[in-house]
MARBA-3410 file (N, C-alpha, C, O; in Angstrom, 1 decimal):
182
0.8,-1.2,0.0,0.0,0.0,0.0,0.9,1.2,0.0,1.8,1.1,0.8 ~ 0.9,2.4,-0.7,1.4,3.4,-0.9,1.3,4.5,-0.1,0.1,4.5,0.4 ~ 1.9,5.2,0.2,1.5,6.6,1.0,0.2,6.9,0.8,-0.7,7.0,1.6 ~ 0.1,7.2,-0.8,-1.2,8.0,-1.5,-2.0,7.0,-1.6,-2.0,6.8,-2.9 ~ -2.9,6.0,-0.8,-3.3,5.7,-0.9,-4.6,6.1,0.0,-4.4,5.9,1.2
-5.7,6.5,-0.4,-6.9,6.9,0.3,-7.6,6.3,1.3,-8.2,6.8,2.2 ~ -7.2,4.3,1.0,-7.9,3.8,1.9,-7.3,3.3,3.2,-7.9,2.7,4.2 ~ -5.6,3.9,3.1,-5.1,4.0,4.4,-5.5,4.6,5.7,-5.6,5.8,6.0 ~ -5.8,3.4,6.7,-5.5,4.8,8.1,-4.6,5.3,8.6,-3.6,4.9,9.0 ~ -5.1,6.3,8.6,-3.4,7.4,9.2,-4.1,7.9,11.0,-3.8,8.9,11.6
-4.7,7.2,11.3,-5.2,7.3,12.8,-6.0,6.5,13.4,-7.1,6.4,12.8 ~ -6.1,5.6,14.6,-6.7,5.2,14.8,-7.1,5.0,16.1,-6.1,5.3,16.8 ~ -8.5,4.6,17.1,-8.8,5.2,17.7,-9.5,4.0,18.7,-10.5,3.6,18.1 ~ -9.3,3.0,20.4,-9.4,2.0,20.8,-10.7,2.4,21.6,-10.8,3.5,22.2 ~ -11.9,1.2,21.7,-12.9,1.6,22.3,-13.7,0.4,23.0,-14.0,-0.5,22.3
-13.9,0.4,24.5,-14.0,-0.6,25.0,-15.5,-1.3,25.1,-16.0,-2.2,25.8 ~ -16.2,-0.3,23.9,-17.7,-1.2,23.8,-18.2,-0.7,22.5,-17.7,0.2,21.9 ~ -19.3,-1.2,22.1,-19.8,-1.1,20.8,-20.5,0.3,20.2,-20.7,0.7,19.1 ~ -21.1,0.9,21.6,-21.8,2.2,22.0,-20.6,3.1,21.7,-20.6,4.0,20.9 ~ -19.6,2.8,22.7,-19.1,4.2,22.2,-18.3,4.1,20.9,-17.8,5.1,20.5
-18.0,2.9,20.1,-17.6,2.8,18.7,-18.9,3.9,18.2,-19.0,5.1,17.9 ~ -19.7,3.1,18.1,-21.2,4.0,17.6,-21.6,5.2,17.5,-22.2,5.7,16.6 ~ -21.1,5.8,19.0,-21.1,7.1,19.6,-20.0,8.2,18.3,-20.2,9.1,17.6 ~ -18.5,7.3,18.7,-17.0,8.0,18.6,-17.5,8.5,16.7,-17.2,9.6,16.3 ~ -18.1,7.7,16.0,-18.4,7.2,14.5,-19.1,8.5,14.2,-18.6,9.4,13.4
-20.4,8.6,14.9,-21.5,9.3,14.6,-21.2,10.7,15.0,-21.7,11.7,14.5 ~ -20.3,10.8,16.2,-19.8,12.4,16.2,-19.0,13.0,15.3,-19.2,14.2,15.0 ~ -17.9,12.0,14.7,-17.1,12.5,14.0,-17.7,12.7,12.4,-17.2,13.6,11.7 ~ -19.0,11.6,12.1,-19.2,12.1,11.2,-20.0,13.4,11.2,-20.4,13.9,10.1 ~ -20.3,14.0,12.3,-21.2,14.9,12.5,-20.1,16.5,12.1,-20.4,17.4,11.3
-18.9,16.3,13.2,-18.0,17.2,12.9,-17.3,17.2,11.2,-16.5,18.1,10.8 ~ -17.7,16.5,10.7,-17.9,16.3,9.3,-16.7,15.4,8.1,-16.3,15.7,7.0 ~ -16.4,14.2,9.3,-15.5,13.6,8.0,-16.0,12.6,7.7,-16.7,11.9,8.5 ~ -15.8,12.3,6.1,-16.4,11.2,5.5,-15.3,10.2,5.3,-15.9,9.5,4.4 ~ -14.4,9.8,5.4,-13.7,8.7,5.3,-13.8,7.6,6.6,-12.6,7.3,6.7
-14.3,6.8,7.6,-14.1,6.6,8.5,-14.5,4.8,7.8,-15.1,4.5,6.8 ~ -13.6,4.1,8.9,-13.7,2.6,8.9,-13.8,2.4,10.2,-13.1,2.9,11.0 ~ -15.0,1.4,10.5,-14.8,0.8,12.1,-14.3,-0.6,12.0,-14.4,-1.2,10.9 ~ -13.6,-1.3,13.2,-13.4,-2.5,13.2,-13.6,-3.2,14.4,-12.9,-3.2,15.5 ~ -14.4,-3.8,14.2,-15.3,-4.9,15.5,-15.0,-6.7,15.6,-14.7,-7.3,14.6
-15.2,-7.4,16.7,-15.3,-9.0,17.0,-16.6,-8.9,15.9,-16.2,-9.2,14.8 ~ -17.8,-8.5,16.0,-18.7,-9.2,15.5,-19.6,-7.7,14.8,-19.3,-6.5,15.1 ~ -20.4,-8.1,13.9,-21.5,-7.3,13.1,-22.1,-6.1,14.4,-22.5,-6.4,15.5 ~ -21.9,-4.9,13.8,-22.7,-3.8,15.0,-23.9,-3.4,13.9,-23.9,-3.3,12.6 ~ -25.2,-3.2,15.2,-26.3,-2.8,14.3,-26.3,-1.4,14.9,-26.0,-1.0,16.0
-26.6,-0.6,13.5,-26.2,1.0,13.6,-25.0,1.3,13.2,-24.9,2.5,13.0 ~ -23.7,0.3,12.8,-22.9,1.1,12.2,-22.6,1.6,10.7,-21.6,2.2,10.3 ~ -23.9,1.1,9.8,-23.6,1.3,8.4,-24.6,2.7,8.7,-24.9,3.3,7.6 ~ -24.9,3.2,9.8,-26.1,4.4,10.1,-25.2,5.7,10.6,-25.4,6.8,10.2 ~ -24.2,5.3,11.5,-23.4,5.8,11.8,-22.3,6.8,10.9,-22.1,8.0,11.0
-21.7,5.6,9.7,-20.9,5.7,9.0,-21.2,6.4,7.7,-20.5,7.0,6.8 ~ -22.6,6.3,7.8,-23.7,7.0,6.5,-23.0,6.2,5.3,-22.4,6.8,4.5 ~ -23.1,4.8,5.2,-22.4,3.9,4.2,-24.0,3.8,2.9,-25.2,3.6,3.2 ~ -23.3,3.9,1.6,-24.1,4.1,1.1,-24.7,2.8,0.6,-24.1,1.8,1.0 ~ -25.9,2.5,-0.3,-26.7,1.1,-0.3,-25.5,0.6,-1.3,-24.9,1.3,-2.0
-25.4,-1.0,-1.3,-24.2,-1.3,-1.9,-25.1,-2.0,-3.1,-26.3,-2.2,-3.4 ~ -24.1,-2.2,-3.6,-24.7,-2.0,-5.5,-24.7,-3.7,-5.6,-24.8,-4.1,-6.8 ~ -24.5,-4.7,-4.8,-24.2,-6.1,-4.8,-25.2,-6.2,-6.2,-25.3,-6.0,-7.4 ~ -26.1,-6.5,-4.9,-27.5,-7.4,-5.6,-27.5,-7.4,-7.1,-27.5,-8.4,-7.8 ~ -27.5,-5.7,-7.6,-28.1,-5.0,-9.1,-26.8,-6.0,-9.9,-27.1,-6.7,-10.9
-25.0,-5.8,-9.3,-24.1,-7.0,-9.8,-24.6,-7.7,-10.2,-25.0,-7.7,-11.4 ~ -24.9,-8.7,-9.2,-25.1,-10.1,-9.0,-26.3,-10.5,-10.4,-25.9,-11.1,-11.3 ~ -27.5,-10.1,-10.2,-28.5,-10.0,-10.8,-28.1,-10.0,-12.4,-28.6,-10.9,-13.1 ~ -27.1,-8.7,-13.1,-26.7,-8.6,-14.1,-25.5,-10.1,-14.4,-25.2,-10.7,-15.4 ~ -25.2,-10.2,-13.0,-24.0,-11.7,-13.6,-25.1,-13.1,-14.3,-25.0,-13.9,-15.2
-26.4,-12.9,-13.0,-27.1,-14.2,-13.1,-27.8,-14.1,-14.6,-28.1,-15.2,-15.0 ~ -28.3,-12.9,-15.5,-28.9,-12.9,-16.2,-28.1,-13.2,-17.4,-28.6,-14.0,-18.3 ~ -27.1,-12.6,-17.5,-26.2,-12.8,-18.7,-25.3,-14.3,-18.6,-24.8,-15.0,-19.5 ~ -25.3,-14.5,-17.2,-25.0,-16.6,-17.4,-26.2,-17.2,-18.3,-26.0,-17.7,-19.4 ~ -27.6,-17.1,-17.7,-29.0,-17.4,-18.0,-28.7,-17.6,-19.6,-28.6,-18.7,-20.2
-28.6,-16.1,-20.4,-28.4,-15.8,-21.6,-27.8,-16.8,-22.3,-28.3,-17.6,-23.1 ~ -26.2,-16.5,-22.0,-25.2,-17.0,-22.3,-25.2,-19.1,-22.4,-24.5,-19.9,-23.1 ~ -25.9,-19.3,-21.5,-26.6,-20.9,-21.1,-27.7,-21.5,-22.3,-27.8,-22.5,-23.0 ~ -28.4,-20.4,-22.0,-29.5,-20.8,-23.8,-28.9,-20.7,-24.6,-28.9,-21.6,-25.4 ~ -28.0,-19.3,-25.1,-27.3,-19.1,-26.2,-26.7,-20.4,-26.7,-26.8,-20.8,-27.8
-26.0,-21.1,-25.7,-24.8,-22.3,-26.3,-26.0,-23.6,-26.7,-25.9,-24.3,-27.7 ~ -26.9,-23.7,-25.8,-27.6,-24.9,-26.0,-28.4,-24.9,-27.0,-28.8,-25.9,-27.5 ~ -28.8,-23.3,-27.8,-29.5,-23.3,-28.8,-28.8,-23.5,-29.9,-29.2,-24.4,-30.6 ~ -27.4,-22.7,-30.1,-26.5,-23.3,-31.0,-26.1,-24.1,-31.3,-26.1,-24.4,-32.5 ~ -25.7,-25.0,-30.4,-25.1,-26.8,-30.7,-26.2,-27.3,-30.7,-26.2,-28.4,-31.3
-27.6,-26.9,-30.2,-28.9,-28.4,-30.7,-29.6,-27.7,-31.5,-30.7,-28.3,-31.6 ~ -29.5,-26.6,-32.2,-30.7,-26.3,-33.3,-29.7,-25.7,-34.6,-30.2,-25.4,-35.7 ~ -28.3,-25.4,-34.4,-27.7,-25.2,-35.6,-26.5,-25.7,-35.9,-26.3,-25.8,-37.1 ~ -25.6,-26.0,-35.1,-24.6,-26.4,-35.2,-24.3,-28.4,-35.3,-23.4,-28.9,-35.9 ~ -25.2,-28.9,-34.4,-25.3,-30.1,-34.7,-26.7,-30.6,-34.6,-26.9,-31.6,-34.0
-27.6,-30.1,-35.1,-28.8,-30.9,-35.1,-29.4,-32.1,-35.3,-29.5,-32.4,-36.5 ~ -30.0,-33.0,-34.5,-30.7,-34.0,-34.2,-32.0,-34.0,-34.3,-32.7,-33.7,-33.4 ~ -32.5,-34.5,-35.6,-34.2,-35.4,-35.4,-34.5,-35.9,-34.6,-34.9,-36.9,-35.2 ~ -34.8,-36.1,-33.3,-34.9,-37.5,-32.4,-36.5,-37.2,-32.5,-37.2,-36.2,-32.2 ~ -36.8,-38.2,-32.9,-38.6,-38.4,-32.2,-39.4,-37.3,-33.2,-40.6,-37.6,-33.3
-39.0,-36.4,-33.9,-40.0,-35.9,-34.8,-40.4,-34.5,-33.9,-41.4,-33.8,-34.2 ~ -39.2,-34.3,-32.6,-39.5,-33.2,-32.1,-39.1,-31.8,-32.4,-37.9,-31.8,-32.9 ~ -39.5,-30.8,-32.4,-38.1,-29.8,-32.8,-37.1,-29.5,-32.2,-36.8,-29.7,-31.0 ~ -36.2,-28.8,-33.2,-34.9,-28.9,-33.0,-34.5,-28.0,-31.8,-33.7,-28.2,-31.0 ~ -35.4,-26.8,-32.0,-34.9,-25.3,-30.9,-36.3,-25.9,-30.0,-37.4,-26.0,-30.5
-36.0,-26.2,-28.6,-36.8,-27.0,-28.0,-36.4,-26.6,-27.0,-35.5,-27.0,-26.5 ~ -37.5,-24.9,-26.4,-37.9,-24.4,-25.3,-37.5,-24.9,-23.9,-36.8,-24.6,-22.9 ~ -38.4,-25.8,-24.2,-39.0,-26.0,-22.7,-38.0,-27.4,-21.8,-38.1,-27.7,-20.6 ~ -37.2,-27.9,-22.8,-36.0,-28.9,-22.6,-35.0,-28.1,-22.5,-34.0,-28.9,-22.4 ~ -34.4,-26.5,-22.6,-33.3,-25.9,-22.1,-33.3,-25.3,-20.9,-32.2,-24.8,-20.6
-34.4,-25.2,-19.9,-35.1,-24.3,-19.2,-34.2,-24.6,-17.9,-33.5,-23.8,-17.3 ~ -34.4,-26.3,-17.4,-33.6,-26.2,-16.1,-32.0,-25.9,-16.4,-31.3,-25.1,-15.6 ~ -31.5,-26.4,-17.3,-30.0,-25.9,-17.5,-29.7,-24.4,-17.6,-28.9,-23.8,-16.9 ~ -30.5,-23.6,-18.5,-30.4,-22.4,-18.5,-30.5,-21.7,-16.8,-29.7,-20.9,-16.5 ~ -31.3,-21.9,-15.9,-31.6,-21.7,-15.1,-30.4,-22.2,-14.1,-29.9,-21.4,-13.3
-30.0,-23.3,-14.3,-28.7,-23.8,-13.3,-27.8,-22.8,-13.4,-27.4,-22.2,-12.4 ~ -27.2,-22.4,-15.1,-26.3,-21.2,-15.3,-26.3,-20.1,-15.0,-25.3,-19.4,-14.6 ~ -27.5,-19.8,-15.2,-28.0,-18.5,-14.6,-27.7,-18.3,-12.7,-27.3,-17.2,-12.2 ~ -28.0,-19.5,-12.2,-27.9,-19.2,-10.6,-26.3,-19.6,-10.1,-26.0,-19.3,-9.0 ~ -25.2,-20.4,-11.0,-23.8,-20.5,-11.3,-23.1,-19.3,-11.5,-22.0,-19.0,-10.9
-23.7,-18.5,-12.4,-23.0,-17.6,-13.0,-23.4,-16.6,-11.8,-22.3,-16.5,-11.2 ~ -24.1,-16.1,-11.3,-24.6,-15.4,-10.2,-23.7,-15.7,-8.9,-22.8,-15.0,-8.4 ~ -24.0,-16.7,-8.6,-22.9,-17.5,-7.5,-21.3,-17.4,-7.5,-20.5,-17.4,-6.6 ~ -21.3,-17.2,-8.8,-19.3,-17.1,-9.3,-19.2,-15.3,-9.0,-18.4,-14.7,-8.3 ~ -20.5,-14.5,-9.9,-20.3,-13.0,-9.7,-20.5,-12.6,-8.5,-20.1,-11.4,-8.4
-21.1,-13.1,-7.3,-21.0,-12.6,-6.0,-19.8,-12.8,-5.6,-19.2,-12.0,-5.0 ~ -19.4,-13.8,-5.8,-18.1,-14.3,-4.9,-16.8,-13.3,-5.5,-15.8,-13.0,-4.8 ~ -17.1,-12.8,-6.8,-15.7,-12.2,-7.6,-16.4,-10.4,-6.6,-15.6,-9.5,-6.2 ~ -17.4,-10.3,-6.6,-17.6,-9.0,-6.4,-17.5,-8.2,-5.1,-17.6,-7.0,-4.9 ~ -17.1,-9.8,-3.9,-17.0,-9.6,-3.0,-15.5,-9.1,-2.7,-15.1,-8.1,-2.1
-14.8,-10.1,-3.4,-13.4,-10.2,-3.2,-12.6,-9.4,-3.8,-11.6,-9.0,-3.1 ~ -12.7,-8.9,-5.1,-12.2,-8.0,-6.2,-12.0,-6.5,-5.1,-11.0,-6.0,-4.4 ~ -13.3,-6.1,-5.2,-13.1,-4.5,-4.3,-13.0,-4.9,-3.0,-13.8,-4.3,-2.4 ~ -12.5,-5.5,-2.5,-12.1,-5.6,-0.8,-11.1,-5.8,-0.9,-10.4,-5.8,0.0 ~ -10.5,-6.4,-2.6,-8.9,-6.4,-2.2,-8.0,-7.7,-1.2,-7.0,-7.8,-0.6
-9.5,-8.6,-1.5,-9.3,-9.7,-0.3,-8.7,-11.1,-1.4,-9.1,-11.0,-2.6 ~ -8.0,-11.9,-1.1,-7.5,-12.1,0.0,-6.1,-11.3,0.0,-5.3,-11.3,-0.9 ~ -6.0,-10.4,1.3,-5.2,-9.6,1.7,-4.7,-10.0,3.0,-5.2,-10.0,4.1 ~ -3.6,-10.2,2.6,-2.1,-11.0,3.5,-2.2,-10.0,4.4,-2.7,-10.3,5.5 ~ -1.5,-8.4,4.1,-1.2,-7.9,5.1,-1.6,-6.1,5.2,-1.4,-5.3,4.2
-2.0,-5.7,6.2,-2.6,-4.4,6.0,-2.3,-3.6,6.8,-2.5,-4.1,7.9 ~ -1.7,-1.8,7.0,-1.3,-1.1,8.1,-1.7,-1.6,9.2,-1.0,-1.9,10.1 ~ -2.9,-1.6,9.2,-3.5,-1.5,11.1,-2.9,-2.9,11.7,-2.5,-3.0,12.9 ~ -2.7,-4.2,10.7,-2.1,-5.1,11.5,-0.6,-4.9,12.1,0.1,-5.9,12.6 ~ -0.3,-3.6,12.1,1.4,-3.0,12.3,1.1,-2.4,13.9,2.0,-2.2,14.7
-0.5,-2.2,14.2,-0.5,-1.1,15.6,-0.3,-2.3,16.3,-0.8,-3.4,15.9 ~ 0.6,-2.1,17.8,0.5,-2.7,18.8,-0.9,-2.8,19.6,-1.4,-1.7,19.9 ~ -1.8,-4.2,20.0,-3.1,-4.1,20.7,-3.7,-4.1,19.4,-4.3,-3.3,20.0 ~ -4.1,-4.2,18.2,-4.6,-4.2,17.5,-5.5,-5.4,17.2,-6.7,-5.3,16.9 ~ -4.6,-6.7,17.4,-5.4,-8.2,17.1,-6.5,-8.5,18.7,-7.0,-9.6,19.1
-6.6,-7.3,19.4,-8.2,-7.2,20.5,-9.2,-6.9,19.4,-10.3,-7.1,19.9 ~ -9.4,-6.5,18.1,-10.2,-6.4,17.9,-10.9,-7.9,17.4,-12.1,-8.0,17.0 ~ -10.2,-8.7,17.4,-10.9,-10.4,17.4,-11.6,-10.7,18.7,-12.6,-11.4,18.8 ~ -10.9,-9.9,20.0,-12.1,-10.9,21.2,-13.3,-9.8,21.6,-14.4,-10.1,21.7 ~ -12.8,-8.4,21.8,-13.6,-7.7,22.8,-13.0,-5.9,22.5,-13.3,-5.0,23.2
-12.5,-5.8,21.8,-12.1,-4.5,21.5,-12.6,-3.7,20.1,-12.7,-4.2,19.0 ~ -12.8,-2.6,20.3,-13.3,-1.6,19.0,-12.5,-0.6,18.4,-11.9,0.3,19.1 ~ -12.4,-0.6,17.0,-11.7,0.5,16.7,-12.1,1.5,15.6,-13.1,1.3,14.9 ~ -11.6,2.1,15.6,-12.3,3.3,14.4,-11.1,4.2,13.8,-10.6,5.0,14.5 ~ -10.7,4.1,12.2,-10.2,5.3,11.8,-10.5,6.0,10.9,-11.4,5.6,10.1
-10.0,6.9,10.9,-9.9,7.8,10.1,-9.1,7.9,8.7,-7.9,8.3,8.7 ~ -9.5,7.6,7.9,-8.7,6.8,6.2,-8.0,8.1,5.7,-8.5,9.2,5.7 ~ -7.0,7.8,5.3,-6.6,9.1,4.7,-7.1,10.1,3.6,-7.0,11.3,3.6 ~ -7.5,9.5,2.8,-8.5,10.3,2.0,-9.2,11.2,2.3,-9.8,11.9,1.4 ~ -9.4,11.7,3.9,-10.6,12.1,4.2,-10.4,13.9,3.9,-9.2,14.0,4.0
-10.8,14.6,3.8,-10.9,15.9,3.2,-10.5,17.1,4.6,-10.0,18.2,4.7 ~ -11.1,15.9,5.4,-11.2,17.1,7.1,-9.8,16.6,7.8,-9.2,17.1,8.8 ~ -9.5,15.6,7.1,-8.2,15.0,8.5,-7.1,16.4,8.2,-6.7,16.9,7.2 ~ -6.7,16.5,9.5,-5.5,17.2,9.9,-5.2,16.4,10.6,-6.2,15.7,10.9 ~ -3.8,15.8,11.4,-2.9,15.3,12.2,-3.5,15.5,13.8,-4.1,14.7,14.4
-3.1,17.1,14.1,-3.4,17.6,15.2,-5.0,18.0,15.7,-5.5,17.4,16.7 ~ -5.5,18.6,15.0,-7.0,18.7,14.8,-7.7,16.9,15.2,-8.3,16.3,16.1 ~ -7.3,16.6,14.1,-8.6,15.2,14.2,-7.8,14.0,15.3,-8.3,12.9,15.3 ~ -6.5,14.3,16.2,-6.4,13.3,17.2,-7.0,14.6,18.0,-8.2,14.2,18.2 ~ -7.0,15.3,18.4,-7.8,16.4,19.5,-9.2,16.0,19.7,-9.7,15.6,20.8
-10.0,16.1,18.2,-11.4,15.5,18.0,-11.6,14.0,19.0,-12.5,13.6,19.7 ~ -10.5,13.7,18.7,-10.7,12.0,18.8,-10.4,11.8,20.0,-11.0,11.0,20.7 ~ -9.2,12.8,20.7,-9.2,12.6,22.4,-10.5,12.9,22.9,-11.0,12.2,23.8 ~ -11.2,13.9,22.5,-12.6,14.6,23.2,-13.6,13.4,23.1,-14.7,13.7,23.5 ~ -13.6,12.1,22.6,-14.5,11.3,23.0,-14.0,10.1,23.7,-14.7,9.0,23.8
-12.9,10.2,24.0,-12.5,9.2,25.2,-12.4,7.6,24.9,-12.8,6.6,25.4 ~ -11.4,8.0,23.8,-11.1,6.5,23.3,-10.2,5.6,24.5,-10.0,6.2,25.5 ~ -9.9,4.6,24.4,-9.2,3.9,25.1,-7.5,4.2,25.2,-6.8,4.4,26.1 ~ -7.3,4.3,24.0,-6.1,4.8,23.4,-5.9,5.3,21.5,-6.6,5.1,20.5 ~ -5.1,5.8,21.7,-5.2,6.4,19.9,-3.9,5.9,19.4,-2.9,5.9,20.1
-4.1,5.5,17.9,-2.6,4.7,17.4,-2.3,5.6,16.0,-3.2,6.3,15.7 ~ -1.5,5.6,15.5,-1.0,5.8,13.6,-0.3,4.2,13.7,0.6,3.7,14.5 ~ -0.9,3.7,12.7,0.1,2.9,11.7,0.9,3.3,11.1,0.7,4.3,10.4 ~ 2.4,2.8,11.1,3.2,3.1,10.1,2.9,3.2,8.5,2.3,2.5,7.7 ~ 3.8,4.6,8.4,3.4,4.6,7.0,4.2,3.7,6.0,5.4,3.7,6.2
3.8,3.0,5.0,4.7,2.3,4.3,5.2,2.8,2.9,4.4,3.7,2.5 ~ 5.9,2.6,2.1,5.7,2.6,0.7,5.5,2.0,0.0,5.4,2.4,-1.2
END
């Protein structure tokens, strides 16, 4: 990860319950920065509310993946059995609807299944070996019982001085920077 890179944190902020993650989140976005990441043991309800995270575009993906497998599933089965190798069998016809339906449909929910998984992984950048915050000392608490929150560098409001000031006024546990890398 590069200096310039936006989705770095360049501050970060220890909190010994989920409220005041919640709390620390929803002030700071109030004082007005939009870059912030939390990191929790388990799923918090209120923090995609907190963080003002916008509706994620999965589904509309996913949906466009499953339709153009679907497509792409009849396309081939129409080609190889109604033009490219055609078979008489039985006096039935050749481009035969209602005998491509479950296959097309398997592809369709395959191809869907492959485009969630790529859409998940692609922009998260996952699988990702190694990342600043795993550099802060105390940091691997946020697996049993600890909360954290930073401030990504991208953010338009961060100052150094300013936004650790902000961040002492709500009484984190402790405040860290990751090393910067190149």
């Amino acid at each position: 990860m590069s200096r310039d890179d936006p989705t770095r944190p360049v501050i970060l902020a220890e909190f010994g319950s989920a409220e005041a993650l919640i709390a620390a989140a929803t002030r700071l976005r109030e004082l007005g920065y939009r870059r912030l990441e939390t990191y929790s043991p388990y799923p918090l309800d209120g923090a995609e509310a907190a963080l003002s995270l916008p509706r994620p575009r999965l589904p509309w993906v996913v949906l466009a993946g499953g339709l153009l497998g679907a497509a792409l599933g009849y396309a081939v089965q129409s080609y190889t059995n109604a033009r490219d190798y055609p078979l008489n069998v039985g006096g039935r016809p050749l481009d035969s609807v209602p005998a491509w339906i479950p296959l097309t449909f398997e592809i369709g929910i395959l191809a869907a299944a492959i485009t969630a998984v790529l859409a998940l992984l692609v922009p998260a950048r996952l699988p990702r070996l190694w990342h600043p915050v795993f550099e802060v000392d105390g940091f691997e608490s946020v697996t049993d019982d600890r909360f954290w929150l930073a401030v990504l560098a991208g953010d338009p409001r961060y100052d150094p001085e300013r936004t650790r000031r902000e961040l002492e006024a709500l009484a984190p546990l402790r405040i860290a920077r990751p090393e910067a890398t190149t």
